[in-house]
Structures are given as C-alpha cells and as structure tokens.
TORMAR-134005 format. One record per residue: z, y, x of N, C-alpha, C in turn. Coordinates in Angstrom, 1 decimal. Atoms other than C-alpha are relative to their C-alpha. Layout:
N
> Z; Y; X; Z; Y; X; Z; Y; X;
...
This chain:
85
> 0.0; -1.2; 0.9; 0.0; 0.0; 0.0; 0.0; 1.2; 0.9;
> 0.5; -1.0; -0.9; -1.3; 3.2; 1.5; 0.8; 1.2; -0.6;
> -0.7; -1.2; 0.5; 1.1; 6.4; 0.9; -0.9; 1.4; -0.1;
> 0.6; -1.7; 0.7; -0.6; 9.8; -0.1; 0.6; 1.0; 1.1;
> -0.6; -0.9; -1.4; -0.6; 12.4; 3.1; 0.6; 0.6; -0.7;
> -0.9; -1.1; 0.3; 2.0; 15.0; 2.9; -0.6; 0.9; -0.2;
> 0.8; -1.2; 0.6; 1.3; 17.9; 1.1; 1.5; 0.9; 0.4;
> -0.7; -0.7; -0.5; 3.0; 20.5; 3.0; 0.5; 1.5; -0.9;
> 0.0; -1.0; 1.1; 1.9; 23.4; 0.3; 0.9; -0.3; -1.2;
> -0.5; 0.3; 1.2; 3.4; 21.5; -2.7; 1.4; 0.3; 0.4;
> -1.4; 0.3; -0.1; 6.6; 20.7; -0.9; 0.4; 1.8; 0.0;
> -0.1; -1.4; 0.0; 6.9; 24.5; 0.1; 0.0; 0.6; -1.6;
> -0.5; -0.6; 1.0; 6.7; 25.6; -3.5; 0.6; -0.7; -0.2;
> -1.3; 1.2; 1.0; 8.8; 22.6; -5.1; 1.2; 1.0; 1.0;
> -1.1; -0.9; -0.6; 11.7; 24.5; -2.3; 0.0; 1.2; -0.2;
> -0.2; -1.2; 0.3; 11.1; 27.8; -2.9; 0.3; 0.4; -1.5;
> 0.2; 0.2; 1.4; 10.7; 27.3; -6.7; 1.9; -0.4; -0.5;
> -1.3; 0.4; 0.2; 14.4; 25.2; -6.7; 0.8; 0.8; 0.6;
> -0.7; -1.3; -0.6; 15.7; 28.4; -4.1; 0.3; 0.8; -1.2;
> -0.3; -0.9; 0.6; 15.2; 30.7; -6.8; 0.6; -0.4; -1.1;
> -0.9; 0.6; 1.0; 16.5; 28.6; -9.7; 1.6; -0.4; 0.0;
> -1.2; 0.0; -0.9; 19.7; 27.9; -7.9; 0.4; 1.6; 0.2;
> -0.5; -1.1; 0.2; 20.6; 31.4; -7.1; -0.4; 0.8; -1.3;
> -0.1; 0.2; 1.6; 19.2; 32.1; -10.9; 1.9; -0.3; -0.7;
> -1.5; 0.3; 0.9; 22.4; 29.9; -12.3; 0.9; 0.3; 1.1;
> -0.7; -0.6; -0.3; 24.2; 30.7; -9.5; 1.0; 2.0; -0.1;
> -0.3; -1.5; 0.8; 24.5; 34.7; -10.7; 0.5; -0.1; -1.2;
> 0.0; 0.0; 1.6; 24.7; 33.6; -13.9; 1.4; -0.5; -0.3;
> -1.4; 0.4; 0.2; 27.7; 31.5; -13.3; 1.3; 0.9; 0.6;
> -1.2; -1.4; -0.9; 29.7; 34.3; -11.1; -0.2; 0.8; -1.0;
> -0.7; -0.8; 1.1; 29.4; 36.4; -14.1; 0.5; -0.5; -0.5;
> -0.9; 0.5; 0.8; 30.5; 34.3; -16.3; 1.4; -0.3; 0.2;
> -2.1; 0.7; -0.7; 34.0; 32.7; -14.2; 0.0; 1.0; 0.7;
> -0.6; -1.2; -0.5; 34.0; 36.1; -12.9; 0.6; -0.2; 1.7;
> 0.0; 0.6; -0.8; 33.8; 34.4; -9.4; -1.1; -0.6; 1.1;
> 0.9; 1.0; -0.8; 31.5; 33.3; -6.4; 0.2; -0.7; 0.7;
> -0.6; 1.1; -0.9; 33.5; 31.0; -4.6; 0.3; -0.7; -0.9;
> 0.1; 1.3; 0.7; 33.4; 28.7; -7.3; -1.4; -0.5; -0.5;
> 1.6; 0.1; -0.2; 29.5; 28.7; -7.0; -0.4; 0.2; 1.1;
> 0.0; -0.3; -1.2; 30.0; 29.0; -3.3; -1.5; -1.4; 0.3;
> 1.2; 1.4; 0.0; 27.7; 25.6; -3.3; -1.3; -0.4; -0.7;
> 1.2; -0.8; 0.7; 25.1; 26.8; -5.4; -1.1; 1.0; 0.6;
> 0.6; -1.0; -0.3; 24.3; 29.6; -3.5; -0.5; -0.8; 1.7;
> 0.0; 1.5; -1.4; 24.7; 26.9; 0.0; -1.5; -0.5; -0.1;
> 1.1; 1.2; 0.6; 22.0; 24.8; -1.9; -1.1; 1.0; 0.3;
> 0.8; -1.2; 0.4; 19.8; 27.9; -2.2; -1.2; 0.1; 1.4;
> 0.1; -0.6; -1.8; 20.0; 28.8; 1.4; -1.1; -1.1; 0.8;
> 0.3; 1.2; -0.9; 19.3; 25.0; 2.9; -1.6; 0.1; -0.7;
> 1.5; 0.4; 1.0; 16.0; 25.3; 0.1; -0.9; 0.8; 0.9;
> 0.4; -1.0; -0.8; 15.1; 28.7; 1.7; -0.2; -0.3; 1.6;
> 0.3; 0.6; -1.2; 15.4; 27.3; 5.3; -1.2; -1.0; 0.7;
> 0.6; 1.4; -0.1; 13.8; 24.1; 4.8; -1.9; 0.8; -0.5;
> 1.5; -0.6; -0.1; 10.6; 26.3; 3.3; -0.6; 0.5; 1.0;
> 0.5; -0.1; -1.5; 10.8; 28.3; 6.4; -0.6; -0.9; 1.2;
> 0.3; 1.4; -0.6; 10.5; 25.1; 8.5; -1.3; -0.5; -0.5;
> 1.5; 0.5; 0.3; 7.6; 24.2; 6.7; -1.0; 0.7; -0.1;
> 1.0; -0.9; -0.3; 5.8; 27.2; 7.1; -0.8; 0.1; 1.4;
> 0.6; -0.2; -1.6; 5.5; 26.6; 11.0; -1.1; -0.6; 0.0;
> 1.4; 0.7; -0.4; 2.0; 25.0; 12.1; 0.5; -1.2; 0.4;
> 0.7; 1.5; -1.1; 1.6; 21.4; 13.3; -0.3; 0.3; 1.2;
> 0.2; -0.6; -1.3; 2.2; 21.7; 16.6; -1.6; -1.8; 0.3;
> 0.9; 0.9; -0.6; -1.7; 19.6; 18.2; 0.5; -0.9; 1.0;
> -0.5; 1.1; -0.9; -1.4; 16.4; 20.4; -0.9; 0.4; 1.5;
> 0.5; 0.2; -0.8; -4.0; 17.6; 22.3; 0.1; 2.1; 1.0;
> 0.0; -1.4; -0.4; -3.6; 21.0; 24.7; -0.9; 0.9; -0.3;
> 1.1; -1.2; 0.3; -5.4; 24.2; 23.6; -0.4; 0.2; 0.9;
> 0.2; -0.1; -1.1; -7.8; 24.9; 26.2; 0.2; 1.7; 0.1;
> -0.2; -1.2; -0.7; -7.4; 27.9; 28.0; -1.4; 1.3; -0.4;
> 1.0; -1.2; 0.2; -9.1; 31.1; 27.0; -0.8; 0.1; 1.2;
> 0.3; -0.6; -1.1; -11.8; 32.6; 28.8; 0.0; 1.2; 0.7;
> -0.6; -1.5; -0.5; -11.1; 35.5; 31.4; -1.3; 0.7; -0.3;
> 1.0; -1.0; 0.2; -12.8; 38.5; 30.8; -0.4; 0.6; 1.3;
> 0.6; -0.9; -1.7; -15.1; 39.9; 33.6; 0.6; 1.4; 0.2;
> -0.7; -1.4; -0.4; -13.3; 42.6; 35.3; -0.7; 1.0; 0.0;
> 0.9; -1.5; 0.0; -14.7; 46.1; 34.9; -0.2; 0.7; 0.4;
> 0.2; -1.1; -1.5; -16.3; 48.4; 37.7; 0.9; 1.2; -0.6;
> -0.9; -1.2; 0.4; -14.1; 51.3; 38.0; -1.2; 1.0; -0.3;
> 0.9; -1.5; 0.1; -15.6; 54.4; 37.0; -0.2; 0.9; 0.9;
> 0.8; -1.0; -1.0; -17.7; 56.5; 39.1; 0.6; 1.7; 0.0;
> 0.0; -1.5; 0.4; -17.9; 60.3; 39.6; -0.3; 0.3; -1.4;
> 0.5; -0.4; 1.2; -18.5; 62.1; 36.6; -1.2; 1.0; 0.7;
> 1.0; -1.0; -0.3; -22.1; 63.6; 36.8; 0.5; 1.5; -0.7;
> -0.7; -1.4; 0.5; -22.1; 67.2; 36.8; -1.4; 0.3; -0.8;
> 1.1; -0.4; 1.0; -24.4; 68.7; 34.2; -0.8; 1.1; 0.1;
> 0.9; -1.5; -0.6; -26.9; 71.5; 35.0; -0.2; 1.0; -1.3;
C-alpha cells in the first residue's frame, strides 16, 4: 500500500486554521471565568500550531549542492573624463 506524498500546503493551513480557533475559544473562555490562566493551555496549544506552521514554511533543504553562481567579469576602471569642446 503506497501512502499519498505530504502535502506541505494542506498541513500549513489545517495548523494555522486550528491556531486561530484555539485562541478564538481561548478569549472567549477568559471572558467568561474572567481568567487566562485557566485557558493557559489553550493559548500553549495555539502557539505550538503557530510554530509548527512556521516550521513548515521553511524550503526542503536539496540532497544535492547548489552549484556555485557565476562571477561576474570585473569592470575596467573608468578613464579620464573627455573634455568637451
């Protein structure tokens, strides 16, 4: 049975999607119990969502080395300036 590549886009929204729903009921419950350290874990949850999207924003690092740019031909210095009649 052959698994389905990772879909790096989907995951990234499914985390950013459950970040904002989580600090959502987290507000919602700090007004209510008049309290955020009893939704201290809520807001925790939020964070690790927000991180973990970060994380998956970085590139694929390649297996194989980028090759090396190429240098640019160096540039004669500049002459006199002609004088103009």
């Amino acid at each position: 049975m052959k698994f389905p590549a990772f879909d790096r886009d989907l995951a990234r929204t499914v985390l950013f999607s459950v970040a904002v729903v989580l600090v959502v009921i987290g507000i919602y419950q700090s007004i209510l119990q008049n309290s955020v350290l009893r939704n201290y874990e809520l807001f925790m949850l939020a964070i690790i969502c927000l991180l973990l999207y970060r994380y998956l924003r970085l590139p694929e690092k390649a297996d194989s080395p980028a090759a090396p740019a190429k240098a640019q031909p160096a540039r004669k210095p500049a002459g006199k300036a002609k004088k103009r009649r």
